[in-house]
C-alpha positions in Angstrom: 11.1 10.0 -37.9 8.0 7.9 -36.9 6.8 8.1 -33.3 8.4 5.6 -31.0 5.8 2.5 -30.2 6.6 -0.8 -28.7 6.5 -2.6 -32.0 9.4 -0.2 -33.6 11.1 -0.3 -30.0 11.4 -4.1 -30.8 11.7 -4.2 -34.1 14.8 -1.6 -33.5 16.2 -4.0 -30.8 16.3 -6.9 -32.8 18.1 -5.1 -35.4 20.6 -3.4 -33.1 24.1 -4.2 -34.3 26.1 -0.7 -32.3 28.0 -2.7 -30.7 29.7 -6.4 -30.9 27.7 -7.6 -28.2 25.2 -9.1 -30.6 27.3 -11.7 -32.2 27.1 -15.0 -30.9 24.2 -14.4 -28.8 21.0 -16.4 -28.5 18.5 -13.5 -27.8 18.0 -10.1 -27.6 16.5 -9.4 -23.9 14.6 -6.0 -24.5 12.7 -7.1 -21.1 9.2 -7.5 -20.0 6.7 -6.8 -17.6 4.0 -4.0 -17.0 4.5 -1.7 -19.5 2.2 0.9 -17.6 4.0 0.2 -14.3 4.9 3.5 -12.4 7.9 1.6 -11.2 10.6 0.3 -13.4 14.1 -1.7 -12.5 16.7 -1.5 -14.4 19.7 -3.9 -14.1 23.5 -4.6 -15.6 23.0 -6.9 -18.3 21.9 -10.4 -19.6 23.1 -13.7 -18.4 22.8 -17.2 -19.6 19.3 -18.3 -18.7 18.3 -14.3 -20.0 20.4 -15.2 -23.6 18.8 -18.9 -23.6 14.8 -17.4 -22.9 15.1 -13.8 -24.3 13.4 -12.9 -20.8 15.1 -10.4 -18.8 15.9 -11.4 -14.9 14.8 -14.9 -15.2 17.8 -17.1 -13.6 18.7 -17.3 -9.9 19.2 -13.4 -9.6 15.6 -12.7 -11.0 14.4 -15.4 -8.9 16.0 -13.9 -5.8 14.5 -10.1 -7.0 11.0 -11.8 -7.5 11.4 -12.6 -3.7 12.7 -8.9 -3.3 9.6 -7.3 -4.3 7.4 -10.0 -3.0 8.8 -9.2 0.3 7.1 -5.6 0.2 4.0 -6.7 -1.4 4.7 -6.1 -4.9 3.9 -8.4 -7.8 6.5 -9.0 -10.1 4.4 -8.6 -13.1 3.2 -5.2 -12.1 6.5 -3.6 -12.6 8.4 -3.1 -16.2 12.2 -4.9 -15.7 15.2 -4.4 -18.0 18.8 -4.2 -18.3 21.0 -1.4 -19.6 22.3 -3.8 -22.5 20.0 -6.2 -24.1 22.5 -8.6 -25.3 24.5 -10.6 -22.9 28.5 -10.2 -22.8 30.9 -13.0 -23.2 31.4 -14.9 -20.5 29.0 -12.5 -17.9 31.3 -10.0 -17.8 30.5 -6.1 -17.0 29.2 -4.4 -20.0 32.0 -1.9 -21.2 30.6 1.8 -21.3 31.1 2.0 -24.6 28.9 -1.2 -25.0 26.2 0.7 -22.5 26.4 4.3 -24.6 26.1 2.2 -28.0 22.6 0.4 -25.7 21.4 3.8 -24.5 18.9 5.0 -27.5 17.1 1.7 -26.4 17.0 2.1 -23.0 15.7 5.8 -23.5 12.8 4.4 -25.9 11.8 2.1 -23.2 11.7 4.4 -20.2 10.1 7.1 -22.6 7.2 4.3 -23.4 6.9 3.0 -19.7 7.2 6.5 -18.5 7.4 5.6 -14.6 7.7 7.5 -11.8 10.2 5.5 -10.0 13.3 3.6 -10.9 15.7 1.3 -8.7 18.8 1.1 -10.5 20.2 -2.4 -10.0 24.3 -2.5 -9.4 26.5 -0.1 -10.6 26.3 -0.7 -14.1 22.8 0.7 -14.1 23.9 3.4 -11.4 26.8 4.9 -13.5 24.7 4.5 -16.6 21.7 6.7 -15.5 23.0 8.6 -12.7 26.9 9.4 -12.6 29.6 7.4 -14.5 31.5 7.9 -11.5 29.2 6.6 -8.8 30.3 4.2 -6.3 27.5 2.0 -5.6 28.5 0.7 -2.0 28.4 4.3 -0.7 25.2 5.5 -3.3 23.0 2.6 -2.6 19.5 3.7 -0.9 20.0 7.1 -1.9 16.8 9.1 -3.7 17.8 11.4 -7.1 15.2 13.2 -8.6 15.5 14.1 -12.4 13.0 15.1 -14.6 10.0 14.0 -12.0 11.5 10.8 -11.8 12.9 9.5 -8.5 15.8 7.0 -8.8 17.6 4.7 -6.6 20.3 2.9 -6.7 20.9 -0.6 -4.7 22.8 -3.8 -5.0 22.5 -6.2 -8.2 20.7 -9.4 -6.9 23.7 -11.4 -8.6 26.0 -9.2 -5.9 23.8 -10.4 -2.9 24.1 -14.0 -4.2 27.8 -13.7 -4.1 28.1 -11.8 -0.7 25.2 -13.1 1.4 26.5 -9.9 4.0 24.9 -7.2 1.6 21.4 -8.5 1.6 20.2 -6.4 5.3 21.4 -2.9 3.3 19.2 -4.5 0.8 16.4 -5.2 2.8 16.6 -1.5 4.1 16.4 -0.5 0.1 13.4 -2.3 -0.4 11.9 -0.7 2.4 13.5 2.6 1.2 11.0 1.7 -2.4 7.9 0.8 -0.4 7.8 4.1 1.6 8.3 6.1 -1.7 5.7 4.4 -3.4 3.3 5.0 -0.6 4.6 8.7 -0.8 4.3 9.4 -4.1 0.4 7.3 -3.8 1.8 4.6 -5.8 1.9 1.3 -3.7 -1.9 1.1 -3.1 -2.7 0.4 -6.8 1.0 -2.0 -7.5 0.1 -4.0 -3.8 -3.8 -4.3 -4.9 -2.8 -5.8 -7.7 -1.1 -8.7 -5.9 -4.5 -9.0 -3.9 -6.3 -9.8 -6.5 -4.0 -12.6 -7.8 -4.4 -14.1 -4.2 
């Protein structure tokens, strides 16, 4: 078997057909971003602006998670984003756990390549996918895992804190839940220099 790159990552991607999620979509959304970023962020799926672009988190709950990070200094293009399926299901829906297990050799590729130190998992789709199938995000969120050197946390989906405007404070305390890991890990110097320089 060759050795996994980023070209045979995509090339594999854009080939996937393990699940039925691939038919009548626009774009595969492998995502984007720094692909030497310590920190990763991993959300649910695809929507419509993702499908129409082939650009992960790109609509109004990217928008809204660009604010996120800008918030505690971090620039989004520092940071490596994706979801836990690459195509987007009809109509929005959840991915189906099947359709998330059939998605999982990609998503291992890509964190293998990134390799980051930290992961916020984004809703409960990317909770139960990487941490417990059983998790319940509202009680979860803001809490720190460590497996395999890698610290993980779980928070709300942007897309839930544009639907329920009363989630965004626990939110806020997430965010500043990253920032103090970064800084305690030695990570946030290099990721908030980064946005100096672009100032």
């Amino acid at each position: 078997m060759p050795e996994m790159t980023w070209e045979l990552f995509e090339e594999q991607v854009e080939a996937c057909r393990l699940c039925s999620l691939c038919r009548g979509i626009q774009h595969k959304v492998p995502g984007q971003g720094d692909r030497r970023s310590p920190l990763m962020l991993i959300g649910e799926g695809p929507g419509q602006t993702e499908d129409e672009q082939g650009l992960a988190f790109v609509g109004a709950a990217g928008q809204l998670l660009t604010r996120m990070l800008q918030a505690i200094g971090l620039p989004r293009e520092r940071v490596y984003i994706c979801n836990v399926v690459k195509c987007r299901p009809p109509g929005n829906r959840v991915p189906t756990p099947e359709e998330a297990a059939a998605c999982r050799i990609h998503l291992r590729n890509q964190t293998w390549l990134v390799r980051p130190k930290v992961i916020v998992l984004l809703g409960s789709t990317a909770a139960k996918a990487l941490l417990d199938p059983e998790i319940r995000i509202t009680r979860e969120r803001g809490r720190w895992t460590e497996r395999k050197g890698v610290w993980m946390m779980p928070t709300y989906h942007p897309s839930a804190l544009l639907r329920d405007e009363t989630k965004k404070p626990q939110a806020w305390e997430d965010m500043k839940s990253l920032r103090e890991k970064l800084k305690e890990l030695g990570l946030y110097r290099d990721l908030y220099e980064a946005n100096e320089e672009q100032d």
